[in-house]
C-alpha positions as a Markdown table, in Angstrom:
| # | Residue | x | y | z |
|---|---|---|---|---|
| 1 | Unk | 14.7 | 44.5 | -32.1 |
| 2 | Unk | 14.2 | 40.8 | -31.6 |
| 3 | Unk | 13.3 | 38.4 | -34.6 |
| 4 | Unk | 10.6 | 36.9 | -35.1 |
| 5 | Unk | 11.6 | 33.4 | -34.5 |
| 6 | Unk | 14.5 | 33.3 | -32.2 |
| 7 | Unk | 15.4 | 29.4 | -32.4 |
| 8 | Unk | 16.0 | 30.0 | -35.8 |
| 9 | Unk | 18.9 | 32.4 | -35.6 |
| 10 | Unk | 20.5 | 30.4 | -32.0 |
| 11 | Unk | 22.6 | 27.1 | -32.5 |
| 12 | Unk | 23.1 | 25.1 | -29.2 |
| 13 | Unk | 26.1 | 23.4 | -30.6 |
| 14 | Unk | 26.1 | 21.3 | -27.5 |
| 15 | Unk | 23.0 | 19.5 | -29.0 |
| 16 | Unk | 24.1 | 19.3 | -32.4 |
| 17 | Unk | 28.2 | 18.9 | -31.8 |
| 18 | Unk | 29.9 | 15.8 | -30.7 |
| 19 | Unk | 31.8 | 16.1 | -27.9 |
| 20 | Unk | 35.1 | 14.8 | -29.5 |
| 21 | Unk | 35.1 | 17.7 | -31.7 |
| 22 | Unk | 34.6 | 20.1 | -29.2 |
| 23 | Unk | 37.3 | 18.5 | -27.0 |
| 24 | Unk | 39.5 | 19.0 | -30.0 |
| 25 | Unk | 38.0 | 22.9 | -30.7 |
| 26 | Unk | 38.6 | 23.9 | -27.8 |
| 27 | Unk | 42.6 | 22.2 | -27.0 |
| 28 | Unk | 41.8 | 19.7 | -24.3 |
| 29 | Unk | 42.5 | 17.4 | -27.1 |
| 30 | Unk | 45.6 | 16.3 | -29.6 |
| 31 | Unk | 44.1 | 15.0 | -32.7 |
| 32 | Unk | 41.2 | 15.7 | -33.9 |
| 33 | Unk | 38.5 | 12.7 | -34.0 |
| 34 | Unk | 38.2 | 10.2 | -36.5 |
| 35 | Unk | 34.8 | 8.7 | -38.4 |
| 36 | Unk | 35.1 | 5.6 | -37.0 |
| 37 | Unk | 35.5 | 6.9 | -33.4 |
| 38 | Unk | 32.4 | 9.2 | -33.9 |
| 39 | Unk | 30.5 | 5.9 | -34.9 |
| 40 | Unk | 31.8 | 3.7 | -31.9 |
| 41 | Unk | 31.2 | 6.6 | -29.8 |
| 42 | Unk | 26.8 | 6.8 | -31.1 |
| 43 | Unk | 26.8 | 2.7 | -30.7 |
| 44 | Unk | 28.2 | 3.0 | -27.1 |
| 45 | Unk | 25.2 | 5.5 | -26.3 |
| 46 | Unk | 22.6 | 3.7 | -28.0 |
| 47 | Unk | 23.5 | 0.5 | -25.5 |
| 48 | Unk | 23.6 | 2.9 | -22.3 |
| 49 | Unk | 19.8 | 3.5 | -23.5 |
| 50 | Unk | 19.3 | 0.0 | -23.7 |
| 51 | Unk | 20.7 | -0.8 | -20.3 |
| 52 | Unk | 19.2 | 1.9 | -19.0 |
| 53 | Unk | 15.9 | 0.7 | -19.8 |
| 54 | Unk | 16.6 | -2.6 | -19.0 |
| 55 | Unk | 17.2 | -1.4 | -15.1 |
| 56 | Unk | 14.4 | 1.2 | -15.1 |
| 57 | Unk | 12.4 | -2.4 | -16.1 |
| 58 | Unk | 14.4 | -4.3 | -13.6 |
| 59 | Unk | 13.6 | -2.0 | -11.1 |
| 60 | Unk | 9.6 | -1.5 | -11.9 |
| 61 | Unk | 9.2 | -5.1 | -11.6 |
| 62 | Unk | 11.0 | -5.5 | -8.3 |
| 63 | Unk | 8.7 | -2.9 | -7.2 |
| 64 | Unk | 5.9 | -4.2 | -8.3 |
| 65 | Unk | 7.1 | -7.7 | -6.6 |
| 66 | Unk | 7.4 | -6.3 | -3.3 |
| 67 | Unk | 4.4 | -4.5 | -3.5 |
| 68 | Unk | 2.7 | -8.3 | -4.5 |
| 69 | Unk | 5.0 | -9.5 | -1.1 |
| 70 | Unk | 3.3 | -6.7 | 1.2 |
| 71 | Unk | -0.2 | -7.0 | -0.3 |
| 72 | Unk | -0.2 | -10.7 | 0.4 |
| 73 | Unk | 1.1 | -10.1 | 3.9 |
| 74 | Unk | -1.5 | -7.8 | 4.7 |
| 75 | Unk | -4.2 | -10.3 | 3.5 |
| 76 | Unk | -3.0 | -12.9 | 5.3 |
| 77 | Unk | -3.1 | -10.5 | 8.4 |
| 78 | Unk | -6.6 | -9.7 | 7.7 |
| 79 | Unk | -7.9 | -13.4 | 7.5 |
| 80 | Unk | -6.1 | -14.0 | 10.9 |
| 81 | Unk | -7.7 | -11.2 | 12.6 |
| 82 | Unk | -11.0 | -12.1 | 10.9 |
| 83 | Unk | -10.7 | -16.0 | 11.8 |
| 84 | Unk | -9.6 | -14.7 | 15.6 |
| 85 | Unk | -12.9 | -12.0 | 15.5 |
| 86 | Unk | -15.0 | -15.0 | 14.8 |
| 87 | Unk | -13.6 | -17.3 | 17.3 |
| 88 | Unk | -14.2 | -14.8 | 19.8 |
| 89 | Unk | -17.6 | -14.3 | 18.4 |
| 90 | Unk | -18.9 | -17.9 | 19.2 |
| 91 | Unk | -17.2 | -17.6 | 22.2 |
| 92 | Unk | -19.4 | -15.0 | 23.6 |
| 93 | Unk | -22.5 | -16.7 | 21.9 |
| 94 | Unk | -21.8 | -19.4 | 23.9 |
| 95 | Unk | -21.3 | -17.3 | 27.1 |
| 96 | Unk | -24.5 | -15.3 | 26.4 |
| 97 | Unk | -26.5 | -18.3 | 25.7 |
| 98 | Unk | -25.2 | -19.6 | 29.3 |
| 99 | Unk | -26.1 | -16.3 | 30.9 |
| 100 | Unk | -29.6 | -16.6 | 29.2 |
| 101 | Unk | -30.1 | -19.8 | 30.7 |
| 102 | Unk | -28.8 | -19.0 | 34.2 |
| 103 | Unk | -31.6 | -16.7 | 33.8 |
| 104 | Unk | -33.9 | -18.9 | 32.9 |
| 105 | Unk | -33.6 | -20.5 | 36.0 |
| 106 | Unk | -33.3 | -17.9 | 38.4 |
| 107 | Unk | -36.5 | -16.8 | 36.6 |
| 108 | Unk | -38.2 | -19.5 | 37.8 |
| 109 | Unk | -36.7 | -19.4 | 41.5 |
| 110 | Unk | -39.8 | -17.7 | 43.4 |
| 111 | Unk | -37.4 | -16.1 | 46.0 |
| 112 | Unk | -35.2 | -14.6 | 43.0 |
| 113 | Unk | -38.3 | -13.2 | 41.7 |
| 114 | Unk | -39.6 | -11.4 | 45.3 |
| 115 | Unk | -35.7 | -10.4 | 45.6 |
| 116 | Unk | -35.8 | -8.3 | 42.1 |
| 117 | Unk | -39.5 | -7.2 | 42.9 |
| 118 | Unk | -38.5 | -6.3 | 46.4 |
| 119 | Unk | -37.4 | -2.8 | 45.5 |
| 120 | Unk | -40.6 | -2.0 | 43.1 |
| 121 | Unk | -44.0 | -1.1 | 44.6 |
| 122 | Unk | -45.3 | -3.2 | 47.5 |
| 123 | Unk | -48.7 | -3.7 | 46.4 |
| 124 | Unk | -47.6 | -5.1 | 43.2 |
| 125 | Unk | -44.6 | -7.6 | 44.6 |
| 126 | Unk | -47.9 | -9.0 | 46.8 |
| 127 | Unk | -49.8 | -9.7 | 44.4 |
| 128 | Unk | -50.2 | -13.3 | 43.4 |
| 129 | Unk | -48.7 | -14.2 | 39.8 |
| 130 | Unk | -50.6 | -17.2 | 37.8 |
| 131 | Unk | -47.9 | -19.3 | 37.0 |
């Protein structure tokens, strides 16, 4: 038969026990401790949680810094590439509009004309064109 409510009738006397006294309860320990031991013993904790969440601060913002370091890195990447995409960009307007007017004038060369037409339909390619 189990009660009702269990935690009521269990003690973890880990929780609720110093350690000193349970050194001394169980013989791994002289004398048993004093008040003012007990006291020093709570203040040392409570800075061990300070510290503690000074580093786990310490440690988020380092984080957060390098993250800020790789994110800036990564941008600056980016607008390289993009400056070097544009670059190339003009670079091939320029060719194109060099191809367009190499075509121009092989447009109007008459024997570059009857050389593309020469493979087309003959009675076509003799007809005469009004410039």
């Amino acid at each position: 038969m189990d009660p009702y409510r269990k935690e009521l009738f269990e003690v973890d006397y880990f929780k609720t026990v110093p350690p000193q006294w349970l050194q001394w309860l169980r013989r791994t320990r002289e004398e048993a401790p004093s008040l003012n031991e007990l006291v020093q013993d709570q203040f040392r904790q409570q800075r061990l949680r300070i510290l503690a969440k000074q580093a786990d601060e310490k440690w988020k913002n380092e984080k957060w810094r390098l993250q800020q370091e790789a994110n800036a890195k990564l941008q600056n990447e980016l607008n390289r590439i993009e400056s070097e995409n544009k670059v190339r960009e003009e670079e091939k307007g320029k060719e194109e509009e060099k191809k367009e007017e190499k075509g121009a004038i092989l447009d109007s060369n008459p024997w570059k004309q009857a050389d593309k037409l020469k493979d087309t339909n003959p009675i076509e390619s003799a007809t005469i064109k009004p410039r």
